[in-house]
VOTILUM-875009 format. One record per residue: x, y, z of N, C-alpha, C in turn; residue in one letter. Coordinates in steps of 0.02 Angstrom, whole numbers, padded with zeros to 5 digits, always signed. Each point is the difference from the previous one (the first is absolute). Example, Ala and Ser with C-alpha at 12.3 -4.5 7.8 and 13.67 -1.06 7.14 Angstrom:
+00660-00284+00390-00045+00059+00000+00045+00060+00000A-00018+00053-00036+00042+00059+00003-00039+00055+00037S
END
This chain:
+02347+01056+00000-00045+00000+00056+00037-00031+00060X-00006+00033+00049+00060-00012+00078-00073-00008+00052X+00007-00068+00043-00040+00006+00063+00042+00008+00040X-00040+00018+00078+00035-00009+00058-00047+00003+00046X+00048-00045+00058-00066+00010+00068+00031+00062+00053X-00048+00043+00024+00033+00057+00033-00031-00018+00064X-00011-00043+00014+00005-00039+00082-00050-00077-00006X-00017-00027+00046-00038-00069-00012-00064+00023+00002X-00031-00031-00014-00076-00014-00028-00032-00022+00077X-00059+00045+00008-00031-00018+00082-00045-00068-00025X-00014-00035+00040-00048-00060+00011-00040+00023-00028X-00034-00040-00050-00065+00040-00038-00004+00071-00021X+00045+00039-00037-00031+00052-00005+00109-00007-00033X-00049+00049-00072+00070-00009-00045-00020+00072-00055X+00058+00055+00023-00019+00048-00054+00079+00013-00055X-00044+00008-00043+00061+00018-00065-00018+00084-00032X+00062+00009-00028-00012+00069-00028+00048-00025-00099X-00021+00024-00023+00020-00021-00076-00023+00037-00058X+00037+00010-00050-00011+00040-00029-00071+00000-00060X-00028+00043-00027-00068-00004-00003+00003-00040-00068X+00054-00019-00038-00007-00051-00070-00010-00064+00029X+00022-00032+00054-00026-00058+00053-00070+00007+00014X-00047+00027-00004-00037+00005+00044-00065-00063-00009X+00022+00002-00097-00040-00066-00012+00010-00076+00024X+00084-00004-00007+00026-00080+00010-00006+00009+00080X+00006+00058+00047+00029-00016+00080-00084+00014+00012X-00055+00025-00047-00080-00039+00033-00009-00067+00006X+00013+00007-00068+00004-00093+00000+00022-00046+00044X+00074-00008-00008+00023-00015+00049-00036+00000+00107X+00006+00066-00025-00062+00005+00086-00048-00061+00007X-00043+00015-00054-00046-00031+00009-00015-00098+00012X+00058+00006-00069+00022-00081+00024+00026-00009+00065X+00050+00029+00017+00000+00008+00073-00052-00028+00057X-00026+00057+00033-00059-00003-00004-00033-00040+00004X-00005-00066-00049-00050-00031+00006+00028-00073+00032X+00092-00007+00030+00020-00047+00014+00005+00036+00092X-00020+00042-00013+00013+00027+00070-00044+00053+00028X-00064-00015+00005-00042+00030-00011-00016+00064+00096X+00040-00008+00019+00006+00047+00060+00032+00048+00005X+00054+00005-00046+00060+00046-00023-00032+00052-00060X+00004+00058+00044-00024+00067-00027+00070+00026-00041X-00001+00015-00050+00044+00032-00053-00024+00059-00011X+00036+00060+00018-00005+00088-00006+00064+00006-00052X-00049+00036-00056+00058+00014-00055+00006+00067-00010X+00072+00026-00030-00006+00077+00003+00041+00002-00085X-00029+00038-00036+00045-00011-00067-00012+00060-00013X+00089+00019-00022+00022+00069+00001+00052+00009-00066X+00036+00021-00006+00066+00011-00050+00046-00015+00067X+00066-00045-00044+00046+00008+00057+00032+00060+00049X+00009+00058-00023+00026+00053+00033-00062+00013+00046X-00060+00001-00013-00073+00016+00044+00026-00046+00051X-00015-00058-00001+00034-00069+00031+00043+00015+00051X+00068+00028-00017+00046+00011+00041-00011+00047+00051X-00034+00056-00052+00009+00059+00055-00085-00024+00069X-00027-00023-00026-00058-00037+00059+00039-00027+00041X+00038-00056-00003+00059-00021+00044+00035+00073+00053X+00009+00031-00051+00060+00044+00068-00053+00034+00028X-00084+00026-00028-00014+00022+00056-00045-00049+00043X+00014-00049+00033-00026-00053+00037-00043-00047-00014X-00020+00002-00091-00046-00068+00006+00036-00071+00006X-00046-00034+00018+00021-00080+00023-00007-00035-00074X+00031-00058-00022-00031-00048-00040+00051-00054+00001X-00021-00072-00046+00039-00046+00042+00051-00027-00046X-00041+00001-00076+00029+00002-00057+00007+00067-00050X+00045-00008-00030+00011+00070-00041+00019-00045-00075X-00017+00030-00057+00009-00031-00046-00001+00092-00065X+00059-00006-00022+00011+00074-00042+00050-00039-00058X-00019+00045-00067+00034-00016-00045+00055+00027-00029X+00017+00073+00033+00055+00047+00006+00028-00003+00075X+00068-00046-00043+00059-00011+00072+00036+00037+00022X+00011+00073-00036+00001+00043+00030-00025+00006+00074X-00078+00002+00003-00030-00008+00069-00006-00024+00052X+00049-00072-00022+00006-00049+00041+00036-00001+00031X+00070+00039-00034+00067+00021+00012-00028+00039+00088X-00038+00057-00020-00016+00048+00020-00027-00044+00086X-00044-00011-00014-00057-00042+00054+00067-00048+00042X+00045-00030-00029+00062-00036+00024+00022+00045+00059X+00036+00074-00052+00034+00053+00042-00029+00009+00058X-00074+00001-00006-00030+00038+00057-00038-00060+00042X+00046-00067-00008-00038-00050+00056-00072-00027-00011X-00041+00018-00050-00073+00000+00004+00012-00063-00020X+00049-00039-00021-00009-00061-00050+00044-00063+00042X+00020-00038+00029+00019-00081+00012+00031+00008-00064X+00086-00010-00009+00019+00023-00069+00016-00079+00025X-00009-00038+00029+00008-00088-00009-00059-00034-00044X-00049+00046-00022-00053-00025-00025+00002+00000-00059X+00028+00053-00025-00026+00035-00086+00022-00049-00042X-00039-00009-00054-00016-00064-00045-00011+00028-00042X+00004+00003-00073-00034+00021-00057-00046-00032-00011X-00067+00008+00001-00044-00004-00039-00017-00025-00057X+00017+00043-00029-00026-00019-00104+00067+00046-00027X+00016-00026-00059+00026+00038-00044-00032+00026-00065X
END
């Protein structure tokens, strides 16, 4: 599992895209969130990584990206969508 930020996070308002086996731990997560920061709207989009990527090239925004095939990441790198100063693994 590879994150990355594909630009900064606006003042209050924080969207992620991730793949849909996340969708339980990165609710969670939200939600705890959420409740330490309770003004900050979280828009989630959970896709398969290649869905993921290709949303990227055709213009969606998001702030975090989190995919478990690095393949994609590779990919999202190539094509700029990704801050390759960011990428962190995740989980193994």
């Amino acid at each position: 599992m590879v994150m990355a930020l594909s630009s900064s996070a606006l003042a209050g308002e924080i969207t992620f895209g991730a793949g849909v086996g996340l969708k339980d731990v990165l609710n969670e997560l939200a939600a705890s969130f959420v409740k330490i920061s309770p003004s900050t709207k979280i828009t989630r989009n959970f896709a398969a990584s290649g869905v993921l990527a290709k949303q990227l090239d055709s213009g969606a925004q998001t702030d975090i990206v989190f995919v478990a095939n690095v393949k994609w990441m590779d990919y999202m790198k190539e094509k700029k969508h990704v801050d390759t100063g960011t990428i962190r693994p995740f989980a193994y």
